[in-house]
N, CA, C and O atoms as a Tripos MOL2 file, in Angstrom:
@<TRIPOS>MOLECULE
protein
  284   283    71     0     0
PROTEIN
NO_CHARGES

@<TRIPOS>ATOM
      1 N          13.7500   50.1980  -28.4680 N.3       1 UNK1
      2 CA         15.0850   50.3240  -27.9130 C.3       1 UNK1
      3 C          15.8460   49.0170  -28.1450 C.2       1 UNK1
      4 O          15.3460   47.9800  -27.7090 O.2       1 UNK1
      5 N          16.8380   48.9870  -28.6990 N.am      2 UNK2
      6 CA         17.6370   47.8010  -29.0890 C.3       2 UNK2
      7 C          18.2590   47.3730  -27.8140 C.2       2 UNK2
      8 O          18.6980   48.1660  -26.9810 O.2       2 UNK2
      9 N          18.2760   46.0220  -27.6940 N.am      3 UNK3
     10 CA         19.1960   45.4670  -26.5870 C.3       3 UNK3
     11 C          20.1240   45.5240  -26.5650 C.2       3 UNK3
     12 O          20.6650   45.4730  -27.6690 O.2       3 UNK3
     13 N          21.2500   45.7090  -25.0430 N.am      4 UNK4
     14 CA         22.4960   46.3260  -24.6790 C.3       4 UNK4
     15 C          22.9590   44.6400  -24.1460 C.2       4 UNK4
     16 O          22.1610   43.8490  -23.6440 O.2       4 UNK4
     17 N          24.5330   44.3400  -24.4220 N.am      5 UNK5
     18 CA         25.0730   43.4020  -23.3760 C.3       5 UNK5
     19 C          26.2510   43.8290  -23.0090 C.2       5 UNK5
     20 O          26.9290   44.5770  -23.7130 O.2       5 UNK5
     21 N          26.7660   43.1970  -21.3570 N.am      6 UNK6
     22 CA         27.7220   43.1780  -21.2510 C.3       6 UNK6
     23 C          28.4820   41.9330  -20.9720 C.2       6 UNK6
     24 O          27.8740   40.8770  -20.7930 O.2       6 UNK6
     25 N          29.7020   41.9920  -20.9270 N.am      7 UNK7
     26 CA         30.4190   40.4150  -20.8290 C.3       7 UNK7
     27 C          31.9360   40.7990  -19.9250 C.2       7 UNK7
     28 O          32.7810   41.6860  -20.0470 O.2       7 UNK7
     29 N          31.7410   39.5010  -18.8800 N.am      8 UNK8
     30 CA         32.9950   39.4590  -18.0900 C.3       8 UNK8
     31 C          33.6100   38.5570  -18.2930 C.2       8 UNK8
     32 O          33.2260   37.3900  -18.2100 O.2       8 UNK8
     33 N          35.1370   39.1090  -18.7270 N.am      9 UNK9
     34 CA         35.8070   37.2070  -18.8050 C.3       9 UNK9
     35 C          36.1880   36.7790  -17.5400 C.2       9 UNK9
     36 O          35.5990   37.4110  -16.6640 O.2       9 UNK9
     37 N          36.9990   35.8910  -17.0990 N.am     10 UNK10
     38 CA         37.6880   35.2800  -16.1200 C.3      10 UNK10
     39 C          38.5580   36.0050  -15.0710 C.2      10 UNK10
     40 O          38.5870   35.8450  -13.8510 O.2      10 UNK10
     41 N          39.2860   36.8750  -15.8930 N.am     11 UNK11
     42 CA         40.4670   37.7950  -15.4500 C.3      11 UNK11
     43 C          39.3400   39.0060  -14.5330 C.2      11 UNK11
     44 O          39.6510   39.5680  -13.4830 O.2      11 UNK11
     45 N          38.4470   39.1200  -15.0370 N.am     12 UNK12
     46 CA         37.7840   40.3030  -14.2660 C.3      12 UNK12
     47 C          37.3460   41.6860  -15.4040 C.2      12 UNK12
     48 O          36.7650   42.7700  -15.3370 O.2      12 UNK12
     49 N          37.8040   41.1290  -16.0790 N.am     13 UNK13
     50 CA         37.6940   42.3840  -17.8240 C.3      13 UNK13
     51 C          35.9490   43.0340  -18.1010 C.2      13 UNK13
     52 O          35.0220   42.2360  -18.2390 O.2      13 UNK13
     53 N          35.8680   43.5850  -18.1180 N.am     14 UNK14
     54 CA         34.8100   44.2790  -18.3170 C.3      14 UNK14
     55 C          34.3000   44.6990  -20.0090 C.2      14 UNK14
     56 O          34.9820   45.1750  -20.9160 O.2      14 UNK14
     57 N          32.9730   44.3460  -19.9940 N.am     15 UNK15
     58 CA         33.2420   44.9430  -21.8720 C.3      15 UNK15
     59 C          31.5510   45.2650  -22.0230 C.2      15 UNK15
     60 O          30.5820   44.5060  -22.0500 O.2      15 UNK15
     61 N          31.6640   46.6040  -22.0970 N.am     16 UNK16
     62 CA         29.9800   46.9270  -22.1980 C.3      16 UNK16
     63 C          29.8870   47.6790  -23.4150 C.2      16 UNK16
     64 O          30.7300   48.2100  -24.1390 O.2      16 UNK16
     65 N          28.3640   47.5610  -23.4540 N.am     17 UNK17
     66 CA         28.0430   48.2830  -24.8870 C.3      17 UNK17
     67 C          27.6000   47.6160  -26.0870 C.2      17 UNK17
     68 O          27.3720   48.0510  -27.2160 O.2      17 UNK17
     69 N          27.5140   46.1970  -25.4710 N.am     18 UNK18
     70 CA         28.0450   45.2390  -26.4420 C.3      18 UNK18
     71 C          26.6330   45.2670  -27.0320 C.2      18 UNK18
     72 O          25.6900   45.4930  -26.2750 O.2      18 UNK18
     73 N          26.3400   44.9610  -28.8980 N.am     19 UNK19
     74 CA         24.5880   44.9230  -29.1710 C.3      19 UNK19
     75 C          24.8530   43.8090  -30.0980 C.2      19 UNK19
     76 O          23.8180   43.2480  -30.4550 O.2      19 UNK19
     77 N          26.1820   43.2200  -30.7000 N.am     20 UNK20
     78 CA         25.7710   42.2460  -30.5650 C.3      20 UNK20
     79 C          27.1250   41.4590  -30.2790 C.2      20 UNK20
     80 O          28.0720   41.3810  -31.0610 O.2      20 UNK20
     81 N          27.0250   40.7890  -28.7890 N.am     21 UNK21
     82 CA         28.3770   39.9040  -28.4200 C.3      21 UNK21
     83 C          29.3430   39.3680  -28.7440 C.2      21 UNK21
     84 O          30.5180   39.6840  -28.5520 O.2      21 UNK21
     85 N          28.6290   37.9900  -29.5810 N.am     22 UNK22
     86 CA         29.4850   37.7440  -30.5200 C.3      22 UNK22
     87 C          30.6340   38.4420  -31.6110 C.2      22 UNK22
     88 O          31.8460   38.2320  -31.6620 O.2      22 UNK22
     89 N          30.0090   39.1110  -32.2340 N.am     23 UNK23
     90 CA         30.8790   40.0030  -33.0810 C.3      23 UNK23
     91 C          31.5880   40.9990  -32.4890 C.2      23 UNK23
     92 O          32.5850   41.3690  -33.1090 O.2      23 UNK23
     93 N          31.3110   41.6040  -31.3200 N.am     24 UNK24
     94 CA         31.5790   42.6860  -30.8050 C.3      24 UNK24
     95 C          32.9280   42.1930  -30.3530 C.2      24 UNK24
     96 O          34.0780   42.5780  -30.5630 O.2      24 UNK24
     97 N          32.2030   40.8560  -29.4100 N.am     25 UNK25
     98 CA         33.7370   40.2880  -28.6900 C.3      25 UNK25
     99 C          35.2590   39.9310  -29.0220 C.2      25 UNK25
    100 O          36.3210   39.8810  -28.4030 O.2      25 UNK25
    101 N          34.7740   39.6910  -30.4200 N.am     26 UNK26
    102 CA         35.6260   39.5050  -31.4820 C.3      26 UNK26
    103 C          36.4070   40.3130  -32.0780 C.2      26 UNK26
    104 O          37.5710   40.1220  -32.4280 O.2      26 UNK26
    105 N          35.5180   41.5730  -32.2400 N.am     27 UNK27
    106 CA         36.7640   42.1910  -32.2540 C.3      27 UNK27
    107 C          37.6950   43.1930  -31.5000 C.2      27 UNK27
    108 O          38.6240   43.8950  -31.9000 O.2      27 UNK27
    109 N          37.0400   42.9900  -30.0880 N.am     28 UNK28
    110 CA         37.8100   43.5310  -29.4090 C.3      28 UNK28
    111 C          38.7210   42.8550  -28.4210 C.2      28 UNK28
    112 O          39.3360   43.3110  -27.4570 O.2      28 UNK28
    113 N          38.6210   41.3640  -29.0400 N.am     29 UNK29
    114 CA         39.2510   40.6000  -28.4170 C.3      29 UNK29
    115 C          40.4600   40.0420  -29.4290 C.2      29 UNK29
    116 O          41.6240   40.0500  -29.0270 O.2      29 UNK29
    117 N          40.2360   39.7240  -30.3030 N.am     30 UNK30
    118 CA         40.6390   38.9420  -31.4020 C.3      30 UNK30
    119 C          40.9720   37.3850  -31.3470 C.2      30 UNK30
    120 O          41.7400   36.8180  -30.5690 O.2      30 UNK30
    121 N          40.3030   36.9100  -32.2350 N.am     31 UNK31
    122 CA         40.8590   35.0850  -31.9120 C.3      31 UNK31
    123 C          39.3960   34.1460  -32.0390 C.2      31 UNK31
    124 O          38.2760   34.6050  -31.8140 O.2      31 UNK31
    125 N          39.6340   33.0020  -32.3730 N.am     32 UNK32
    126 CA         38.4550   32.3460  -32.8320 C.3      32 UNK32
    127 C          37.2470   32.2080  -31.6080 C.2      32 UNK32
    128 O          37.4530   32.4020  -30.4100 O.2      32 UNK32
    129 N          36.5760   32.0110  -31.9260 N.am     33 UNK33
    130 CA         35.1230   32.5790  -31.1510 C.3      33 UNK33
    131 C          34.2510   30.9080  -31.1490 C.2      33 UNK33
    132 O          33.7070   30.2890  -32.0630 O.2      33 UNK33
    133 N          34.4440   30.5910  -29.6740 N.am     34 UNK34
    134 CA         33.0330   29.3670  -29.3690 C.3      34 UNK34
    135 C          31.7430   29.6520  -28.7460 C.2      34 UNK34
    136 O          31.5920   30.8260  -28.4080 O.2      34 UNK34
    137 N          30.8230   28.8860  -28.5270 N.am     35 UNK35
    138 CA         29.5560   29.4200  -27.6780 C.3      35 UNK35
    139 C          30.4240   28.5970  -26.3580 C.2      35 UNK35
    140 O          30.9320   27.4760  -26.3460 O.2      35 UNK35
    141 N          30.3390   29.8440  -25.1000 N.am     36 UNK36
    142 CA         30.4820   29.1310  -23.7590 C.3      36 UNK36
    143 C          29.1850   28.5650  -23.0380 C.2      36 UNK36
    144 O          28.3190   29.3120  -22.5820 O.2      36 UNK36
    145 N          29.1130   26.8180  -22.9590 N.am     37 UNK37
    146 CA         27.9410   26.1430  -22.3720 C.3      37 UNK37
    147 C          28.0690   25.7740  -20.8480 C.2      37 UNK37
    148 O          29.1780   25.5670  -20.3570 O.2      37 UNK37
    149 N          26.8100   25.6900  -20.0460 N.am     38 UNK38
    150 CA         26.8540   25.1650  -19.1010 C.3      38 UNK38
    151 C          26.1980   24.2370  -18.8900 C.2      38 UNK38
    152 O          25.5240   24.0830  -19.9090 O.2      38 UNK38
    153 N          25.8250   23.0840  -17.8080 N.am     39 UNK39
    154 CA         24.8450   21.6990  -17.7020 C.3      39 UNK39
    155 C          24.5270   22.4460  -16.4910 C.2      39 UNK39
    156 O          25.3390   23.0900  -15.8270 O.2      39 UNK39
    157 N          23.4890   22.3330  -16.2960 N.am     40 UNK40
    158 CA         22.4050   23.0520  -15.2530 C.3      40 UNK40
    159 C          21.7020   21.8380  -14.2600 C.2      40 UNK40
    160 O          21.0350   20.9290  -14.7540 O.2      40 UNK40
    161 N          21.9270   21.9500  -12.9310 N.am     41 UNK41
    162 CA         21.1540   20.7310  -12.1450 C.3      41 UNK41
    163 C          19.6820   20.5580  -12.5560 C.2      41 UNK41
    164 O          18.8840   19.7390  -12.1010 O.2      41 UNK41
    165 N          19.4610   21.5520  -13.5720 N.am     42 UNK42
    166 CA         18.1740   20.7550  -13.8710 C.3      42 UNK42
    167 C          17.7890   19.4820  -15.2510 C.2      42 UNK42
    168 O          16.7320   18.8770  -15.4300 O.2      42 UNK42
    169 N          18.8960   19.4190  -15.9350 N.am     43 UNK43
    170 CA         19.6760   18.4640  -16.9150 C.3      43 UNK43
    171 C          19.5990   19.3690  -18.2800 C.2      43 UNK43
    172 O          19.5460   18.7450  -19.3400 O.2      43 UNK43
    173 N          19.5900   20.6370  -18.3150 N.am     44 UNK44
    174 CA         19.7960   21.3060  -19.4700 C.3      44 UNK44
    175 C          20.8820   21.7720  -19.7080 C.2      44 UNK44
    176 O          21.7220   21.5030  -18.8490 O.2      44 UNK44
    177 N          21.3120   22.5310  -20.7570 N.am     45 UNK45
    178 CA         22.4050   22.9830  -21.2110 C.3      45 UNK45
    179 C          22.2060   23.9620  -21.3950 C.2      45 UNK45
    180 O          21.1350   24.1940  -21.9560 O.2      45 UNK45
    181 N          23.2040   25.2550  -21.0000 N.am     46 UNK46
    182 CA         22.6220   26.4360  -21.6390 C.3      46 UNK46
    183 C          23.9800   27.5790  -22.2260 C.2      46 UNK46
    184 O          25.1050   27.6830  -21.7360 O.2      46 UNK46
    185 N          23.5790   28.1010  -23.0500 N.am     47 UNK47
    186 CA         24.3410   29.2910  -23.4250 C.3      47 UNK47
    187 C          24.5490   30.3220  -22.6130 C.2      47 UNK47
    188 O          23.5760   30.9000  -22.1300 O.2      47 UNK47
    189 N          25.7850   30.7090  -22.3380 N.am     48 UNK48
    190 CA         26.2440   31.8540  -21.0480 C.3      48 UNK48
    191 C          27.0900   32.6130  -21.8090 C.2      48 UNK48
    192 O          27.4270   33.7220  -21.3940 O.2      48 UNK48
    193 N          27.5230   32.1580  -22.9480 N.am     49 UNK49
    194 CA         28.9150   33.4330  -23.6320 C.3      49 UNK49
    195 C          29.3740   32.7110  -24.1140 C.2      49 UNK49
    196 O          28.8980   31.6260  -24.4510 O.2      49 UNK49
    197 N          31.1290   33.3780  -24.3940 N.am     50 UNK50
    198 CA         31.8040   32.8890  -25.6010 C.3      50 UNK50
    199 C          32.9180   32.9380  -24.7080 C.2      50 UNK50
    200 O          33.1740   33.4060  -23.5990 O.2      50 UNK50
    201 N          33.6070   32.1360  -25.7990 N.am     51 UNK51
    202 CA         35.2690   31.9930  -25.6670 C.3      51 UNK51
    203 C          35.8430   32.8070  -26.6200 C.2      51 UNK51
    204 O          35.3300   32.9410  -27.7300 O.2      51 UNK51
    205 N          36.6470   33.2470  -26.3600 N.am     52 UNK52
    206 CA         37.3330   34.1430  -27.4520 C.3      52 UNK52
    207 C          38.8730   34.1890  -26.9250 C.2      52 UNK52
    208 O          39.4580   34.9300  -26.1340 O.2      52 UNK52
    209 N          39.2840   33.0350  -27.7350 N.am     53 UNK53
    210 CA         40.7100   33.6110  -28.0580 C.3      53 UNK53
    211 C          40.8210   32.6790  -25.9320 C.2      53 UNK53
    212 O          40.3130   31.7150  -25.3590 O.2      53 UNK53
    213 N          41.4530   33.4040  -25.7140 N.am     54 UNK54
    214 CA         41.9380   33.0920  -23.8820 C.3      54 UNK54
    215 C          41.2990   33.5270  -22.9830 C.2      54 UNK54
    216 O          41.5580   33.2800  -21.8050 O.2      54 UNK54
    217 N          39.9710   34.5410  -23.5220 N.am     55 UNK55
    218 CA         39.4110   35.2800  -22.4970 C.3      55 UNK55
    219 C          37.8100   34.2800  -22.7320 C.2      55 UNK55
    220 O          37.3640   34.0580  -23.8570 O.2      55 UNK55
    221 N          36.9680   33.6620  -21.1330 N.am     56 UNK56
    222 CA         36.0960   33.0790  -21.0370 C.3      56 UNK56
    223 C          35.1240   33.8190  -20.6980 C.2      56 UNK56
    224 O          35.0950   34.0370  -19.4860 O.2      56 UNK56
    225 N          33.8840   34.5420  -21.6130 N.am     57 UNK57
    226 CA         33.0600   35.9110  -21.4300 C.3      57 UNK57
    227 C          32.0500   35.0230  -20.9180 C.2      57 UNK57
    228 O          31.7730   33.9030  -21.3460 O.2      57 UNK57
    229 N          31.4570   35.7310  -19.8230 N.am     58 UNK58
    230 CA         29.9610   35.4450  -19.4880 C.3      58 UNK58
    231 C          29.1910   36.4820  -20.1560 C.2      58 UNK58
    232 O          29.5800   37.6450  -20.0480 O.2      58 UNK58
    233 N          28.1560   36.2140  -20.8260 N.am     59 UNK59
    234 CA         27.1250   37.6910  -21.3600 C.3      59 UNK59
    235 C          26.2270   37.8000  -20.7040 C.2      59 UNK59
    236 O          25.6220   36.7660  -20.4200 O.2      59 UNK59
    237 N          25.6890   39.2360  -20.1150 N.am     60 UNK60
    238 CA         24.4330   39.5630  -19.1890 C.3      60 UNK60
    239 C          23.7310   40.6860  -20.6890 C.2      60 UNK60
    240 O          24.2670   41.4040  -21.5330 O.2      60 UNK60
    241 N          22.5500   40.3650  -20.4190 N.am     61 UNK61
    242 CA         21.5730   41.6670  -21.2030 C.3      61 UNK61
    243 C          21.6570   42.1340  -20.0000 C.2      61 UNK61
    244 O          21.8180   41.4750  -18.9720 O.2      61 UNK61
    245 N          21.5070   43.7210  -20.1440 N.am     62 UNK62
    246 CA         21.7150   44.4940  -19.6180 C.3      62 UNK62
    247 C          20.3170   45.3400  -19.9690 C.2      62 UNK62
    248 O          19.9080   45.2780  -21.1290 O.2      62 UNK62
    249 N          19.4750   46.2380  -18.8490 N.am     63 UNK63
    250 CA         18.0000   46.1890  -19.0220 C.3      63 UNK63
    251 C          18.2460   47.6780  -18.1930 C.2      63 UNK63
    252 O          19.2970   47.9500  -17.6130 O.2      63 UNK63
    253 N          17.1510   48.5030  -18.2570 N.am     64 UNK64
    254 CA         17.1890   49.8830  -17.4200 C.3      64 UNK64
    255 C          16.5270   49.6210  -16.3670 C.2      64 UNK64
    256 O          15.6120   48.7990  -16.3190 O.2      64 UNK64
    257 N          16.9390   50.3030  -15.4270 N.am     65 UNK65
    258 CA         16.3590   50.3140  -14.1290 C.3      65 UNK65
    259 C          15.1530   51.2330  -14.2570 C.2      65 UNK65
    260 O          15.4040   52.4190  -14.4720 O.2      65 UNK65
    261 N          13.7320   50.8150  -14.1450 N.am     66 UNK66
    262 CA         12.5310   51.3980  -14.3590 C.3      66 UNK66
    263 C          11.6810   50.8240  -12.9370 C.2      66 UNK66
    264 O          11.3950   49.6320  -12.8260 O.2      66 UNK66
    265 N          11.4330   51.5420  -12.1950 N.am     67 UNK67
    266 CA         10.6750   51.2750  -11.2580 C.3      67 UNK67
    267 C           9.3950   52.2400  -11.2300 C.2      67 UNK67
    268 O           9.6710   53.3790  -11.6060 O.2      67 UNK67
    269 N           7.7820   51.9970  -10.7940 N.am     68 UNK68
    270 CA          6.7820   52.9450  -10.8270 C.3      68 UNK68
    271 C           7.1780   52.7740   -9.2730 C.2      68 UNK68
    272 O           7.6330   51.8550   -8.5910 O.2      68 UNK68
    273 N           6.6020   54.7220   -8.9450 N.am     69 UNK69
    274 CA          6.8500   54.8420   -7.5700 C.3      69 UNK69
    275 C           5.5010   55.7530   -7.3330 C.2      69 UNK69
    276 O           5.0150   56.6580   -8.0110 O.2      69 UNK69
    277 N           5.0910   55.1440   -6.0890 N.am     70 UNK70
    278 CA          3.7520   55.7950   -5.7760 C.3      70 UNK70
    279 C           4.2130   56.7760   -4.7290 C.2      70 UNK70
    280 O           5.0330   56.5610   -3.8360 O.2      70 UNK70
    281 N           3.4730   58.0240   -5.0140 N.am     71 UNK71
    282 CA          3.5990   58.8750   -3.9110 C.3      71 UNK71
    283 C           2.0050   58.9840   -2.9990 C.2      71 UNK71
    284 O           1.9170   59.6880   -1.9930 O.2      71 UNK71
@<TRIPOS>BOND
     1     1     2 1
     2     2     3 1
     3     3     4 2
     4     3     5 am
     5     5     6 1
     6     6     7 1
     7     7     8 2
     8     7     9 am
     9     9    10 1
    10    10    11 1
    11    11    12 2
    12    11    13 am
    13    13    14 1
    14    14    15 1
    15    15    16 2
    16    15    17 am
    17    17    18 1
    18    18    19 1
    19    19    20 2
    20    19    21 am
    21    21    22 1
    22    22    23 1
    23    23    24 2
    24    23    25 am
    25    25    26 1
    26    26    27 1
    27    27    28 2
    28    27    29 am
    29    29    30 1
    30    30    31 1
    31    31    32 2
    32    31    33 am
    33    33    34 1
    34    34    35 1
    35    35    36 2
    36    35    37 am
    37    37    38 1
    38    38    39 1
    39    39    40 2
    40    39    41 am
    41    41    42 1
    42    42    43 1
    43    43    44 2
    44    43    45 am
    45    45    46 1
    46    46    47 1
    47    47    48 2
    48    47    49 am
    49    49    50 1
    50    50    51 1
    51    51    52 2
    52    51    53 am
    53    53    54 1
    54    54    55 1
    55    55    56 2
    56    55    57 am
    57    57    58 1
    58    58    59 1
    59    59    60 2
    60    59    61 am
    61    61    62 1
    62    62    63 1
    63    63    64 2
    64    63    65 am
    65    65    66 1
    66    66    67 1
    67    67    68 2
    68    67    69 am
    69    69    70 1
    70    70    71 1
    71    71    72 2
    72    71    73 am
    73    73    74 1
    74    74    75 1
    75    75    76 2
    76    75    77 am
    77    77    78 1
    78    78    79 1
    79    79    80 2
    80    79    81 am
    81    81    82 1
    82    82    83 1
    83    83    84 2
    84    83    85 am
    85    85    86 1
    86    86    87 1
    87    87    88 2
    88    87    89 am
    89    89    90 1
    90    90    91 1
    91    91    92 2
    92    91    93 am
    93    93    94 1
    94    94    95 1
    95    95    96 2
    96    95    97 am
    97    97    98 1
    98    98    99 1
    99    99   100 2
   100    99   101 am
   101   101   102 1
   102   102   103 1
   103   103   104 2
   104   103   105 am
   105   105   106 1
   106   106   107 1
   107   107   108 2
   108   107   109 am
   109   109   110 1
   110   110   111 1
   111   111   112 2
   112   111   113 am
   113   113   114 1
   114   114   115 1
   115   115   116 2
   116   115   117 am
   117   117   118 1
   118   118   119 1
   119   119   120 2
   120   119   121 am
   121   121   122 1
   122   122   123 1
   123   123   124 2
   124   123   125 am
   125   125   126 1
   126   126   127 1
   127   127   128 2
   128   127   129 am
   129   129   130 1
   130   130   131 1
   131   131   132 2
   132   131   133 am
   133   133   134 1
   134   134   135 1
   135   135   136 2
   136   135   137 am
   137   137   138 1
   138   138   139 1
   139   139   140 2
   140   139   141 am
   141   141   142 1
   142   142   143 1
   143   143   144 2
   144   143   145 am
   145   145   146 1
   146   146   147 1
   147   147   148 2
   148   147   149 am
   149   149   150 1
   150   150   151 1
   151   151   152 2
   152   151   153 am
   153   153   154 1
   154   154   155 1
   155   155   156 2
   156   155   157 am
   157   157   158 1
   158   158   159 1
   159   159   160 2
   160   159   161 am
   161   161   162 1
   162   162   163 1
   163   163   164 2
   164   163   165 am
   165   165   166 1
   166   166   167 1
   167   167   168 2
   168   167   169 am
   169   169   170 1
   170   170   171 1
   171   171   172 2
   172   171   173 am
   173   173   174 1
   174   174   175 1
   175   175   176 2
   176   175   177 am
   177   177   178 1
   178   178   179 1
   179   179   180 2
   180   179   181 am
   181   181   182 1
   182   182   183 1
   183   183   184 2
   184   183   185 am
   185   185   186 1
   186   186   187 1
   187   187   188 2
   188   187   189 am
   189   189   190 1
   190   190   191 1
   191   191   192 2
   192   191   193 am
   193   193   194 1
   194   194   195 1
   195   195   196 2
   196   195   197 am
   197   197   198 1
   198   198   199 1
   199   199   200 2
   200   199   201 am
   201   201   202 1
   202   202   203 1
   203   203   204 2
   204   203   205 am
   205   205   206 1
   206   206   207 1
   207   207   208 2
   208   207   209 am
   209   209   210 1
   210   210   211 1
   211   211   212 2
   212   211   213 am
   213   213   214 1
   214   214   215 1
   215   215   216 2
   216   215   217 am
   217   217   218 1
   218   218   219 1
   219   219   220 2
   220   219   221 am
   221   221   222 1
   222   222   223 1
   223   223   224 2
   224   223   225 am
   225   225   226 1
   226   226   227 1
   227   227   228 2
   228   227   229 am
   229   229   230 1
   230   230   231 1
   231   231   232 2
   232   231   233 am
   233   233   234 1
   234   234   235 1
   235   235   236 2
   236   235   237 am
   237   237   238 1
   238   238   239 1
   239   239   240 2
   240   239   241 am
   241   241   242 1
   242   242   243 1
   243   243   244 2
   244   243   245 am
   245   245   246 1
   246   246   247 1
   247   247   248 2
   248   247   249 am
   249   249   250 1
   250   250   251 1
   251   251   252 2
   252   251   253 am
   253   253   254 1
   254   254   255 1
   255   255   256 2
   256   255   257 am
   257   257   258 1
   258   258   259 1
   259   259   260 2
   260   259   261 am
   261   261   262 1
   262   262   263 1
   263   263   264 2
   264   263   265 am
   265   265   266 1
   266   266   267 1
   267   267   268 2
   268   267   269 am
   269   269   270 1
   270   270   271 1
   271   271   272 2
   272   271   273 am
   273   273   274 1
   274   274   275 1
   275   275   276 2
   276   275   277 am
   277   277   278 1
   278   278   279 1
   279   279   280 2
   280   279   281 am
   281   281   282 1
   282   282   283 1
   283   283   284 2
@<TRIPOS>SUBSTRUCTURE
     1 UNK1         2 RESIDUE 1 A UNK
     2 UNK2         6 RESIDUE 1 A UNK
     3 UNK3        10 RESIDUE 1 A UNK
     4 UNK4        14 RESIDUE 1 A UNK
     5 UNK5        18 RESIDUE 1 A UNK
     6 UNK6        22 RESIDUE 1 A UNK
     7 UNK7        26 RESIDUE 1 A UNK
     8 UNK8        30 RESIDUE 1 A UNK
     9 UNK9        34 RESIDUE 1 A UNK
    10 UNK10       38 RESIDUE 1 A UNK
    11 UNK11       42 RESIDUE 1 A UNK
    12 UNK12       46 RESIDUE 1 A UNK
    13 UNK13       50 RESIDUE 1 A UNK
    14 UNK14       54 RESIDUE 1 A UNK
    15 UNK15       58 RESIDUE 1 A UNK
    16 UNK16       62 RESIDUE 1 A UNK
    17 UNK17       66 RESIDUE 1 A UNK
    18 UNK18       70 RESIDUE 1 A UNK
    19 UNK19       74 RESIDUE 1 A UNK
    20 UNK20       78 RESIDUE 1 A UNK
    21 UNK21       82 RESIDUE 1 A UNK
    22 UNK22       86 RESIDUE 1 A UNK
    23 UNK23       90 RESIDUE 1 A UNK
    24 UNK24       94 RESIDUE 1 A UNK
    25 UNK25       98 RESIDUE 1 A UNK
    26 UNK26      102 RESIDUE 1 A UNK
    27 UNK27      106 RESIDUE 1 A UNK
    28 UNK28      110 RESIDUE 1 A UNK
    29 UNK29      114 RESIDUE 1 A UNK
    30 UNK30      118 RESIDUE 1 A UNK
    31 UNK31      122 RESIDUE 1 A UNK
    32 UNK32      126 RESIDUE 1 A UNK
    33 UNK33      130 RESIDUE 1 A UNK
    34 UNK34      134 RESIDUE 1 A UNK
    35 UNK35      138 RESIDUE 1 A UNK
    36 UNK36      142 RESIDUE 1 A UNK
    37 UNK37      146 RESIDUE 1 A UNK
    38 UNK38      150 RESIDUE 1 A UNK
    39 UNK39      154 RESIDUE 1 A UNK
    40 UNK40      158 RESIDUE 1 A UNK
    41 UNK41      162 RESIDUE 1 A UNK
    42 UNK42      166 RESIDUE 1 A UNK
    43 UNK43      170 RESIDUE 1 A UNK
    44 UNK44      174 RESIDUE 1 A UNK
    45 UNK45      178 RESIDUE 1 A UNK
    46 UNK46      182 RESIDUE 1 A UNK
    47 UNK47      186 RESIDUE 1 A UNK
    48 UNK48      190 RESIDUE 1 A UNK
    49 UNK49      194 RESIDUE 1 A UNK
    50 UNK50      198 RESIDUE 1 A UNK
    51 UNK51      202 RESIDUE 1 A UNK
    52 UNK52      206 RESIDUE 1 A UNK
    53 UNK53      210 RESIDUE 1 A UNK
    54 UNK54      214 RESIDUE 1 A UNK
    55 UNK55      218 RESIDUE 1 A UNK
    56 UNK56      222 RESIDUE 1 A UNK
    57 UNK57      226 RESIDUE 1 A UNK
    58 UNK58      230 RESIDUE 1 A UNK
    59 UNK59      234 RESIDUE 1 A UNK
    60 UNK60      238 RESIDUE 1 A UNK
    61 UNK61      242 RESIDUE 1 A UNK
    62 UNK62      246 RESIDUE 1 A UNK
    63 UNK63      250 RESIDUE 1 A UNK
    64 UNK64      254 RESIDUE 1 A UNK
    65 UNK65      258 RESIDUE 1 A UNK
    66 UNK66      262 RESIDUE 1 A UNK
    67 UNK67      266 RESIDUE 1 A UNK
    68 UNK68      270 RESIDUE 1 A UNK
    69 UNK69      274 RESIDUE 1 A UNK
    70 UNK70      278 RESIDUE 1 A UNK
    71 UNK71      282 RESIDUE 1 A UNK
């Protein structure tokens, strides 16, 4: 099963479906495309999304809800 993402910008925008972000975001956004970084209290840096254009996307993988249930 191929991996699913979704991404929220700033405004509250919603954008699912996404398989692969980057490109996806792009073009449904239009406008030059950065990696969005963060510094983490633990002294790392990490990748959270993109910039695109005016809109600041956070990306989540997005995973199925699978739970085993005992009867």
């Amino acid at each position: 099963m191929a991996k699913l993402y979704m991404a929220i910008d700033q405004y509250g925008n919603h954008f699912h479906g996404l398989t692969h972000p980057r490109k996806d975001l792009q073009r449904m956004l239009s406008g030059k495309v950065s990696k969005m970084l963060i510094d983490d209290n633990d002294g790392k840096t990490y990748h959270v999304g993109y910039i695109v254009g005016h809109h600041w996307c956070t990306v989540y993988e997005v995973q199925p809800m699978r739970k085993e249930v005992s009867f």
